[in-house]
C-alpha positions in Angstrom: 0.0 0.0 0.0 1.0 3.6 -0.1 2.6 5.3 2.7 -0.6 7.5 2.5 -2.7 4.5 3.0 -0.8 3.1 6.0 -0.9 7.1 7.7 -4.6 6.9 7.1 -5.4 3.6 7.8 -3.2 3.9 11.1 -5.5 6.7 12.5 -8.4 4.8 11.9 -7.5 2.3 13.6 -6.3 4.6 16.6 -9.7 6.2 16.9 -9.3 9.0 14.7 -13.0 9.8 12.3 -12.0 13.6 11.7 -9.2 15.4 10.3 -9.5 19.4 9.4 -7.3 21.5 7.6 -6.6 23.9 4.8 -5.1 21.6 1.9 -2.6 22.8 -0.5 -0.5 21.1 -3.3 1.7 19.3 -0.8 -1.8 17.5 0.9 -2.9 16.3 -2.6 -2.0 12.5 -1.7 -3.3 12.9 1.5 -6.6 14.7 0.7 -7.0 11.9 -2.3 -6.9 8.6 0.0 -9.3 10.4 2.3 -11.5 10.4 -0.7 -11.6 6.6 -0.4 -11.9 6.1 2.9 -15.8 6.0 4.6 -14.4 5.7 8.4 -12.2 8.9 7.9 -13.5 12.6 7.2 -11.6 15.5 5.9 -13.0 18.6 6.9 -12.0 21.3 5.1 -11.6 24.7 6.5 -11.0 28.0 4.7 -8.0 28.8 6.3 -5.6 26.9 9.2 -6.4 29.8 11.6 -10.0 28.5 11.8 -8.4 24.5 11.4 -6.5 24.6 14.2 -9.2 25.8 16.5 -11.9 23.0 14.8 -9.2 20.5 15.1 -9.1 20.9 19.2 -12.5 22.4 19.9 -13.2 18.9 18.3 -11.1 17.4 20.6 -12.1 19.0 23.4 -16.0 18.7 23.4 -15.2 14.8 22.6 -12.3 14.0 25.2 -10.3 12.0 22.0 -7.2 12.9 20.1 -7.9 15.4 17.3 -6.0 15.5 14.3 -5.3 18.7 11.8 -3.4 18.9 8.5 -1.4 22.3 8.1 0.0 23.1 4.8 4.0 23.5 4.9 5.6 26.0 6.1 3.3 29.4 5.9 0.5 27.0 7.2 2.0 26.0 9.7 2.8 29.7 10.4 -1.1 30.3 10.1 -1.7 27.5 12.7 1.1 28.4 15.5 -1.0 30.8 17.5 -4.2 27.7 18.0 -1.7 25.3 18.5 0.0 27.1 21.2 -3.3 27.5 22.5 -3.9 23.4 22.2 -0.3 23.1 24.2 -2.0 25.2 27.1 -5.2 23.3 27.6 -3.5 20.1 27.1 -5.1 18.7 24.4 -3.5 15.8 22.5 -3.7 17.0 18.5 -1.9 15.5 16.0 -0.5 17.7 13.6 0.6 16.6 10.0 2.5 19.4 8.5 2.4 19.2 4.4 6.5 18.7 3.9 7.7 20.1 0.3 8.6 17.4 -2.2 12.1 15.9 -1.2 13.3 16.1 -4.8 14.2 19.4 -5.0 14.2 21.0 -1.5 17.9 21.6 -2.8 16.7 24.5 -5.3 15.0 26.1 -2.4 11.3 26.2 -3.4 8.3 28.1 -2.8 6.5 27.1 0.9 9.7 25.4 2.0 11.0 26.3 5.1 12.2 24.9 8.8 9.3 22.9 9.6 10.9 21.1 12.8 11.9 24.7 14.5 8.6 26.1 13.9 6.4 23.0 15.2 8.9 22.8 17.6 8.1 26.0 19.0 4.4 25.3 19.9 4.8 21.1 19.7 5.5 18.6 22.5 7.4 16.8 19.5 8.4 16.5 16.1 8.5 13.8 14.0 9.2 12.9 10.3 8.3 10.6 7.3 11.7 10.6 6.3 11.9 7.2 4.4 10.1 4.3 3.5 12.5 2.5 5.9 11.3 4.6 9.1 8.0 5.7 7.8 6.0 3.1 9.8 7.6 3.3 13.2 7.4 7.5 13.3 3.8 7.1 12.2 3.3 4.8 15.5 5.7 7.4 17.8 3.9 10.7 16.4 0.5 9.2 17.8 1.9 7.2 20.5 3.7 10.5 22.1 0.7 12.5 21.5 -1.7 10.1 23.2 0.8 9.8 26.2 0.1 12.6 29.4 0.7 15.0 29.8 -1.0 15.8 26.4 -0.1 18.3 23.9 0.2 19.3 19.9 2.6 16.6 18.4 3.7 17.2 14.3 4.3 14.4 11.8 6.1 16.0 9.1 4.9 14.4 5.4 6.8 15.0 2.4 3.9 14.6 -0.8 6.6 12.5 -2.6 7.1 9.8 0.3 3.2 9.8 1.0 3.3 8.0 -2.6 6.0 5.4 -2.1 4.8 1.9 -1.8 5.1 -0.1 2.0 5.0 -3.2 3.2 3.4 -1.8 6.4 0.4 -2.9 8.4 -1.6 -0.5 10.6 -1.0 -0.8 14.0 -2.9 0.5 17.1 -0.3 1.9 19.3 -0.3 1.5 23.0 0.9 4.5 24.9 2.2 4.9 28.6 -0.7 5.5 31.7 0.1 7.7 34.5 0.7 5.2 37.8 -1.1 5.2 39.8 -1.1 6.4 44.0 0.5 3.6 46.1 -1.7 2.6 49.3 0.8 4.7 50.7 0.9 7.7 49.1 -2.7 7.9 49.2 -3.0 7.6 53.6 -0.5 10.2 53.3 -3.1 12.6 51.2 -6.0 11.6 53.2 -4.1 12.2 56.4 -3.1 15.9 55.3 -6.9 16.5 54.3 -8.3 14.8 57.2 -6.1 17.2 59.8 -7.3 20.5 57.1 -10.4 22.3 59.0 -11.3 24.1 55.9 -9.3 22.4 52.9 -10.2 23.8 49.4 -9.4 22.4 45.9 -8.0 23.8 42.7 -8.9 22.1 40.0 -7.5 22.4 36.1 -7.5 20.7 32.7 -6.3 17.7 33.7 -9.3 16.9 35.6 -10.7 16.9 32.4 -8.8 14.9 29.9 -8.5 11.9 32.9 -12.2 12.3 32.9 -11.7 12.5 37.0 -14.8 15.6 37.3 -17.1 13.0 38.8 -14.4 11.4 41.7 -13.5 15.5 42.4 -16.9 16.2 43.2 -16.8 13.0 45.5 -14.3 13.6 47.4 -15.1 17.5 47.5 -18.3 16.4 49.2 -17.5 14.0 52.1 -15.1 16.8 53.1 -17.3 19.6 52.6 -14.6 21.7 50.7 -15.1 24.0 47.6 -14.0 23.2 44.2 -12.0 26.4 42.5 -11.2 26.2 39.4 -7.8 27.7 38.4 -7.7 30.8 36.0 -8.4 30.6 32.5 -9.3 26.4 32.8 -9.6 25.5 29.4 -12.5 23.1 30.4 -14.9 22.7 33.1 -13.3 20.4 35.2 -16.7 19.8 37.6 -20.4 20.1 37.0 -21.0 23.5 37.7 -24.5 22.8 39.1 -22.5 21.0 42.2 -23.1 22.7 45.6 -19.1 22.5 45.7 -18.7 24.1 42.5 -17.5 27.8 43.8 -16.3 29.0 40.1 -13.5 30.4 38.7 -10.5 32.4 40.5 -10.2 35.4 39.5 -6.9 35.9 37.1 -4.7 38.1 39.6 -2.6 36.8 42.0 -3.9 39.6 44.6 -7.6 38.7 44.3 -6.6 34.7 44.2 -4.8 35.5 47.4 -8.0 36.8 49.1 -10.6 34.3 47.9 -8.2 31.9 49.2 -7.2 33.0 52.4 -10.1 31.3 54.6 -8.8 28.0 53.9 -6.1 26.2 55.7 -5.0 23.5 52.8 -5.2 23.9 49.2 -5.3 20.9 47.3 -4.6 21.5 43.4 -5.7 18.8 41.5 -3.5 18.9 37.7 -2.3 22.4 36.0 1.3 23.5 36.7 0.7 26.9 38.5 -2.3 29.7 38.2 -2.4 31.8 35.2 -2.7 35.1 35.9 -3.1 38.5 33.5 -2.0 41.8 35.1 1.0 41.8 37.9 -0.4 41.4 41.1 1.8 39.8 44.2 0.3 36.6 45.7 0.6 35.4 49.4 -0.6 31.5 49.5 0.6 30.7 53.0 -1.4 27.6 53.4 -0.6 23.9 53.1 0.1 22.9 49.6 -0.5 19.2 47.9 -0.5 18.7 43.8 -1.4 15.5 41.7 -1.2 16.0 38.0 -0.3 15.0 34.7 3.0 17.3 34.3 5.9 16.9 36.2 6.8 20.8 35.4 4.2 21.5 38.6 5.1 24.1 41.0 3.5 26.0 43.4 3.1 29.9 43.3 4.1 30.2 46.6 7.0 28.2 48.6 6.5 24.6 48.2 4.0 21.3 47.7 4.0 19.1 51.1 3.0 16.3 48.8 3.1 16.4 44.7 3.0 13.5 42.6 2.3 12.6 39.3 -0.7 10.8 38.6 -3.9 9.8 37.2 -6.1 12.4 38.4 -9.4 10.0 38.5 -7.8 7.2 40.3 -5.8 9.1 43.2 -8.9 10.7 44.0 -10.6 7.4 44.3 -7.8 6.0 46.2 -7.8 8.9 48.7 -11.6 8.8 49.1 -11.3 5.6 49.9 -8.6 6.4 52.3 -10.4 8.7 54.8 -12.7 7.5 57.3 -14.9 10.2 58.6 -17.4 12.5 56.2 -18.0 15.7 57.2 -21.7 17.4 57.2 -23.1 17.8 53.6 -21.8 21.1 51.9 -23.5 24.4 51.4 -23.3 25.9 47.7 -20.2 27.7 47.7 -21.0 29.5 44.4 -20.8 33.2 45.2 -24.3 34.9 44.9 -24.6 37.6 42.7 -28.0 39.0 42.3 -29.5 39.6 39.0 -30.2 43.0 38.0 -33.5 44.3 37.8 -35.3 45.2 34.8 -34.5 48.8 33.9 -36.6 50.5 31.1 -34.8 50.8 27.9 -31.7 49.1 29.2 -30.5 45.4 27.7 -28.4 44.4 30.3 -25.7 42.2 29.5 -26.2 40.1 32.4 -30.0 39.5 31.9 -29.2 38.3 28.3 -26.1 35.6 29.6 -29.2 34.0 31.9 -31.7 34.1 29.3 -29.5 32.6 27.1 -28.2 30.0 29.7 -31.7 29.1 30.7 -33.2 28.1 27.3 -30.0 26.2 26.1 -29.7 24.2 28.8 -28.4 21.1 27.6 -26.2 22.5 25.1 -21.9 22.0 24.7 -21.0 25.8 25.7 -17.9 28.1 24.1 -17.2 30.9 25.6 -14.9 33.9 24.2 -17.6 36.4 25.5 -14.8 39.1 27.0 -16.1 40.7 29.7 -19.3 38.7 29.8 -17.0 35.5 30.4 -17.9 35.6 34.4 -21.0 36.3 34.2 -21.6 33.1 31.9 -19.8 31.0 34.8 -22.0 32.7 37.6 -25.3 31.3 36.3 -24.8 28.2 34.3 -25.5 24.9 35.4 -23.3 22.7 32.9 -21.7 19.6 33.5 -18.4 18.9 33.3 -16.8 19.3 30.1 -19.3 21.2 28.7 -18.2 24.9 29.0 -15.0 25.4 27.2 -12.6 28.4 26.6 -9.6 29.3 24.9 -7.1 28.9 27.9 -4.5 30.7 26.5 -6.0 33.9 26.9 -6.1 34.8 23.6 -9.1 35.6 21.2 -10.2 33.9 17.9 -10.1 30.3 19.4 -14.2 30.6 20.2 -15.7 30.1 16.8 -13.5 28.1 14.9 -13.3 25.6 18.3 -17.7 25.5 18.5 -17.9 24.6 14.6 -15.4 21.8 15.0 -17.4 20.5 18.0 -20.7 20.8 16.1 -19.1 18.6 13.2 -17.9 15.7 15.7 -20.9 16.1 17.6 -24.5 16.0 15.6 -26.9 14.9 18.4 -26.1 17.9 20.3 -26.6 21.5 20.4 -23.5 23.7 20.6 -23.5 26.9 21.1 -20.6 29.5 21.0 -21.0 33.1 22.6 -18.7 35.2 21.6 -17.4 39.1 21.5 -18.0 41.3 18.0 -14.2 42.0 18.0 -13.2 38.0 18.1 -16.2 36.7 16.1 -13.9 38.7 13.2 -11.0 36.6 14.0 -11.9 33.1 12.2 -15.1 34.0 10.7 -14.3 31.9 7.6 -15.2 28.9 9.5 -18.9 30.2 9.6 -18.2 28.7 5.7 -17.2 24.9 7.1 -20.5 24.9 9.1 -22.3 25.9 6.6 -21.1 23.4 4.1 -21.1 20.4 7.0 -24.8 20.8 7.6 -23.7 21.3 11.0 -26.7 23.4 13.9 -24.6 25.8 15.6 -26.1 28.7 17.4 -23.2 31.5 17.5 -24.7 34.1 20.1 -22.5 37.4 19.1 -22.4 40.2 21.8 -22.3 43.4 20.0 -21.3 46.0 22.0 -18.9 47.5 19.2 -16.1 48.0 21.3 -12.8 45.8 22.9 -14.9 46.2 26.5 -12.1 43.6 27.5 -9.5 45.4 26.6 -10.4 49.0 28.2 -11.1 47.5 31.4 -7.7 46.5 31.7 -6.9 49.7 30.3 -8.9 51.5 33.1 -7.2 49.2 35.6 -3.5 50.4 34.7 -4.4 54.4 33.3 -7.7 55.1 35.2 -9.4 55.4 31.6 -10.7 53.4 28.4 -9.0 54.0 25.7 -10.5 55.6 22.3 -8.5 52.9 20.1 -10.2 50.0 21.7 -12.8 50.7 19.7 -14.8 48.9 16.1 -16.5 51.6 14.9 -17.1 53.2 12.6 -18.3 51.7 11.0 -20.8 49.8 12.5 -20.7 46.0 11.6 -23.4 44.2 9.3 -23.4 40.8 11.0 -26.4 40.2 9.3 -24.1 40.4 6.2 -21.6 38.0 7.4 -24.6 35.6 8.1 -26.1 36.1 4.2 -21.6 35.7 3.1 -21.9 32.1 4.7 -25.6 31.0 4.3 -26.4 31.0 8.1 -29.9 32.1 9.8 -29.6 35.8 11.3 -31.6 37.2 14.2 -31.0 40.3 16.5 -32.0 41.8 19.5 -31.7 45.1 20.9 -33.5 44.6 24.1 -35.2 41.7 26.7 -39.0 41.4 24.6 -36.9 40.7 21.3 -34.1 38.2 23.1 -37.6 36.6 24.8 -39.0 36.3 21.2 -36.8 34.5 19.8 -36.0 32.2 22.9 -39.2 31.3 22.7 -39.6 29.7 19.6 -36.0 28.0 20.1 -36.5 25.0 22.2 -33.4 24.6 23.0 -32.4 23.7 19.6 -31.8 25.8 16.1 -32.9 24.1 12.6 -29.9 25.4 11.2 -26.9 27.4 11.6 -28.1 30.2 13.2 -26.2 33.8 13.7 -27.9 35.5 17.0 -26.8 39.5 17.4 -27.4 41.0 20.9 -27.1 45.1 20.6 -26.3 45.9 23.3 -25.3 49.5 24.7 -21.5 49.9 25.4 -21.7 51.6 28.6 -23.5 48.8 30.4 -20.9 46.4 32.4 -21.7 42.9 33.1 -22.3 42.3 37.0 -19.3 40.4 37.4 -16.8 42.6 35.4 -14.8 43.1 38.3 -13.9 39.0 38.1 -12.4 39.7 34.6 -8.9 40.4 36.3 
């Protein structure tokens, strides 16, 4: 068989159904095998800045390794910025980077360039289709080093010319390392440290996630009666947010972590590798530190873990559940309350909208690159885990792209992405693979017409907004970008029109479907103090 057909045939059979990208000359073997094969999809995308994003927004909403094709080396220099965001939320994506054609690489041809240093940059590893010789066995160590924890992007470079070269190959499914798990031992010794805690707390990140450990957190959360934070800018909700021990995100500044925080004895952070923060602020974490995770590259943010070890997330908390003897009374919500505001006459308050909108779309798969309306979506939804997903990185562009990729891979559902004017611009042209998938996504975009992310920070550090962080004029025609890609388009510019169209949703759109909020600048969301 071709060396095409053994690449192809090998991610079958290592669970792979989807692969997105933006195909060029060099993906032309790659693209035409596809053709032929009914267990494996290409998904085209318009451009590998909205690829990238599918590719792990995929991956993500599904909990499986997600697999993008990137075409040489300005491709690949489209894709860098989501794949550095698929490194942060630690999510295993294989990359196979279109390699120029061997032959004459030595007259220096267009799109040529150095592939390894570049996925390098923003890759757990690199690996090539060098020859037919060692074809096979990088094939099996590109997927068998990105299925391994912790996860992250790993690149399979594939020359066009090798990709046609005849093997004698068969597909193998590759077997990658598991995290150990705790000893007997190890885990008294966690259980001890908790059961001595009057008021432990845990901090929970993306690992949680991808070892699918949400429901043995929550367990263990309860019998102690201890909160569940999750760390800033969590790619993933790592516990059902409808949990009384559920007490939402920390806040992105050291200062503010440091007083959420303070009331507890022991802090118990369950994966991530330290707290990502956004403007410098000085944190004091006095308390009792433990860590189990995926990444040995762990360390606390201030002075040292009494106990850190890497692990399966799901099964050391089992293990130290079933390590401590006494459970404590049952636990209180610790979400903070925030109270709604009221209705105001001709003001559409960003806040009133998020819990509409959370309300009828209840059992929906949630992305969220809503800016300063990011809080305000985690104070009032009820999701479970995995469910509501974000960036991570802290960039913007990730939202739309990701929730079109997650409505391909995930049909029965209803995904909905809610997302700023300013990065519903970034990716747009993946409004066109939606549209061409038959997939049902309901985009939700919160027009305010303005970066309100940006000059909040702004008025943090110079006591103003600033006049640049602005998008108009002029004003823009989403309803055009809807009519550009064939989508459904509705707006609202205040609560009767939002309740109008709820209404006849049902928690599910017929088709794509493009909902504009208008919504007046000057209004902040309740929570916009949370933003950092």
């Amino acid at each position: 068989m071709k060396i095409a057909e053994l690449l192809l045939q090998t991610l079958e059979a290592n669970g792979v159904s989807h692969i997105f990208g933006n195909p060029g000359t060099t993906e032309i073997p790659l693209v035409r095998m596809c053709e032929r094969r009914r267990g494996l999809k290409y998904v085209v995308a318009l451009s590998e800045v909205a690829a990238v994003p599918m590719a792990d927004g995929y991956a993500r909403a599904n909990r499986s390794l997600g697999a993008v094709n990137l075409h040489v080396a300005p491709g690949l220099g489209n894709g860098m910025g989501g794949l550095y965001t698929a490194g942060i939320a630690q999510t295993p994506l294989l990359v196979l980077i279109g390699g120029q054609d061997r032959r004459f690489l030595h007259t220096q041809p267009i799109l040529w360039g150095p592939l390894e240093k570049m996925a390098g940059s923003v890759c757990k590893a690199v690996f090539g289709l060098n020859t037919r010789s060692d074809a096979a066995a990088n094939i099996r160590n590109a997927l068998r080093t990105v299925l391994t924890p912790p996860f992250a992007p790993v690149a399979l470079i594939c020359p066009p010319d090798l990709l046609e070269e005849d093997i004698d190959a068969k597909p193998q499914k590759v077997k990658a390392a598991a995290l150990a798990a705790l000893t007997a031992s190890e885990a008294k010794n966690y259980a001890r440290l908790l059961a001595r805690a009057k008021r432990a707390a845990f901090i929970a990140a993306e690992d949680v996630h991808w070892n699918k450990a949400g429901g043995a957190l929550d367990k263990l959360a309860r019998m102690l009666a201890a909160p569940v934070y999750v760390a800033p800018y969590t790619a993933a909700l790592p516990i059902n947010s409808a949990s009384p021990c559920y007490a939402g995100y920390l806040p992105p500044s050291f200062k503010q972590i440091s007083e959420r925080l303070a009331p507890h004895d022991l802090l118990f952070f369950v994966g991530g590798t330290g707290l990502r923060t956004t403007l410098y602020s000085e944190a004091k974490l006095p308390q009792t530190k433990i860590w189990i995770g995926n990444n040995s590259s762990a360390r606390a943010v201030d002075g040292e873990f009494e106990l850190a070890t890497v692990t399966d997330t799901a099964s050391a908390l089992n293990a130290i559940t079933r390590a401590i003897d006494a459970q404590r009374p049952a636990i209180k919500p610790q979400r903070p309350q925030v109270a709604l505001p009221a209705v105001q006459a001709n003001v559409f308050h960003p806040s009133r909208a998020v819990q509409a909108l959370l309300k009828a779309c209840p059992d929906a798969i949630w992305f969220d690159e809503s800016g300063l309306s990011t809080s305000d979506v985690r104070q009032w939804m009820k999701l479970p885990a995995g469910e509501y997903l974000i960036n991570g990185s802290g960039g913007i562009g990730w939202g739309l792209a990701a929730s079109v990729g997650a409505a391909v891979g995930n049909r029965g559902r209803q995904v909905v992405a809610i997302i700023g004017d300013g990065s519903a611009l970034y990716a747009s042209e993946a409004l066109w693979t939606a549209a061409h998938q038959g997939a049902k996504l309901l985009l939700i975009v919160l027009s305010n017409r303005r970066y309100a992310t940006l000059n909040e920070a702004a008025s943090r550090l110079t006591g103003k907004p600033l006049d640049l962080f602005t998008i108009e004029p002029p004003v823009i025609d989403f309803s055009g970008l809807a009519t550009l890609y064939a989508w459904k388009y509705a707006r609202a510019a205040n609560e009767t029109e939002l309740g109008a169209f709820l209404a006849g949703l049902k928690g599910k759109v017929k088709a794509n479907t493009l909902l504009e909020l208008k919504l007046d600048p000057a209004v902040k969301p309740v929570t916009a103090s949370r933003h950092f």
